[in-house]
N, C-alpha and C positions, 0 to 999 in steps of 0.2 A: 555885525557879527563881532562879537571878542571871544578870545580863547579862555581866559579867567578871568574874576573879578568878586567884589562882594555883592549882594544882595540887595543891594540899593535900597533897603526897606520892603523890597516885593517877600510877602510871605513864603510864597511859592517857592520861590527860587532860595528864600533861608530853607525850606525843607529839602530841598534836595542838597541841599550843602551839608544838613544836617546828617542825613539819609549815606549819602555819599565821603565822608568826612571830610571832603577836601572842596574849596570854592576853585580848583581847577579844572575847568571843565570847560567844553565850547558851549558858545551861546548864539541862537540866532535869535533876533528880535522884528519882532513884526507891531508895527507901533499902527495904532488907530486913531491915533489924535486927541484932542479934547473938545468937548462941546462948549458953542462959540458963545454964548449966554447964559448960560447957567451952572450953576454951582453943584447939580446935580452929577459928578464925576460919575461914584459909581455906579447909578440907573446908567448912565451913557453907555459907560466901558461893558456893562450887561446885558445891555437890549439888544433885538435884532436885527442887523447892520439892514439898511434897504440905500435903492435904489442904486447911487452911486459909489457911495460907503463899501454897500454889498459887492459891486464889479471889483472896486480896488483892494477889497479883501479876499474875494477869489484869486486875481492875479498875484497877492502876497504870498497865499498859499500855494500855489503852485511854483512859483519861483522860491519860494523856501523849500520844497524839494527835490527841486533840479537843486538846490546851492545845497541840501543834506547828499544826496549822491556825490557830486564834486566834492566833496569835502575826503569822501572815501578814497577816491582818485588823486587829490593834488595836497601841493602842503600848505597847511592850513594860513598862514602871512601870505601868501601868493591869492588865493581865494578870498580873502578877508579884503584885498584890494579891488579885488572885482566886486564885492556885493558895496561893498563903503563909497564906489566912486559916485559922487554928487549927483549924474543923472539919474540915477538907479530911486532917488527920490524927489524928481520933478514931473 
């Protein structure tokens, strides 16, 4: 999670900068890795997760919305500590 930043080159996120005027804004990221031989990034990042891929991206997305609720409730450095701590991606 970060509360601001720029766009890292993600398109997506320059358009809601754009959209938004401002690169302040929270962000949750939910990262899927890269495929381990091939140079094929975006087939990767576009196909459809299976097997275990698939489990660990259900469980992303539902802990990305328990941490969107929390977010409502707590202040945002306090929360950003709890999603960042190390086991949270082991």
């Amino acid at each position: 999670m970060k509360l601001k930043g720029s766009s890292g080159g993600h398109k997506g996120l320059s358009s809601i900068i754009q959209y938004a005027g401002t690169p302040d804004f929270k962000r949750l990221f939910i990262g899927i890795g890269r495929p381990a031989y091939s140079k094929d990034v975006i087939g990767y990042v576009l196909r459809e997760p299976k097997g275990n891929d698939k489990t660990l991206l259900d469980e992303a997305i539902i802990k990305a919305a328990d941490y969107s609720i929390m977010l409502l409730e707590r202040d945002p450095q306090e929360l950003m500590n709890v999603i960042n701590r190390r086991d949270n991606f082991e």
